[in-house]
C-alpha positions in Angstrom: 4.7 -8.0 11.4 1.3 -6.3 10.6 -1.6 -8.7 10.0 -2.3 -7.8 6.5 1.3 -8.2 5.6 1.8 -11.4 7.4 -1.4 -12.8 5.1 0.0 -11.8 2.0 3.4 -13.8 2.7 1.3 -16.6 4.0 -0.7 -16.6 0.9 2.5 -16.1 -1.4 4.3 -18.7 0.5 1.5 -20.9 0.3 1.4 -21.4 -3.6 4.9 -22.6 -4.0 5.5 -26.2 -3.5 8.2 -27.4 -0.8 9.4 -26.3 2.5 8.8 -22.1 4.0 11.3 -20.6 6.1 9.6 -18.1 8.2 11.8 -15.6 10.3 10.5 -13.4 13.1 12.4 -11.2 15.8 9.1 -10.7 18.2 7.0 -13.9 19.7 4.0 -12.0 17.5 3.0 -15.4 15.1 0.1 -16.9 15.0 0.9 -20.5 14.1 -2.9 -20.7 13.4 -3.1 -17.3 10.9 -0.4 -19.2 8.6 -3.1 -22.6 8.5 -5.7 -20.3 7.4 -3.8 -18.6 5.0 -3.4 -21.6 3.2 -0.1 -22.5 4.5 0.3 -26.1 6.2 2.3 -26.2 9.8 4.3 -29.1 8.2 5.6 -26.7 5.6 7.0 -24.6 7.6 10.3 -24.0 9.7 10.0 -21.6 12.3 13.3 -19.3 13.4 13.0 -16.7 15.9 15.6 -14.7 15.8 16.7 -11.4 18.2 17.0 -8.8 15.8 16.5 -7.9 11.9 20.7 -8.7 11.9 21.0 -11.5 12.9 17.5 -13.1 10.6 19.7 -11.9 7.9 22.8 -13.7 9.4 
């Protein structure tokens, strides 16, 4: 996922209360990015997933 679009669903995801699910299909995250977006590691749920089909599976 670009940077600039992983930020803005950091940031999104950061202003709503409760538990994030956030899906990738590379090892590209930056655990740390997400904290400084705003969004707390204890927040979030981490699936990493093979391809597009099966994140939506």
């Amino acid at each position: 996922m670009p940077k600039p679009v992983m930020n803005f669903a950091a940031e999104a995801a950061s202003r709503n209360r409760g538990k994030v699910l956030w899906c990738i299909t590379r090892p590209d995250l930056y655990a740390q990015a997400l904290t400084q977006a705003g969004l707390a590691p204890d927040r979030v749920i981490y699936i990493a997933a093979g391809d597009d089909k099966t994140v939506l599976a």
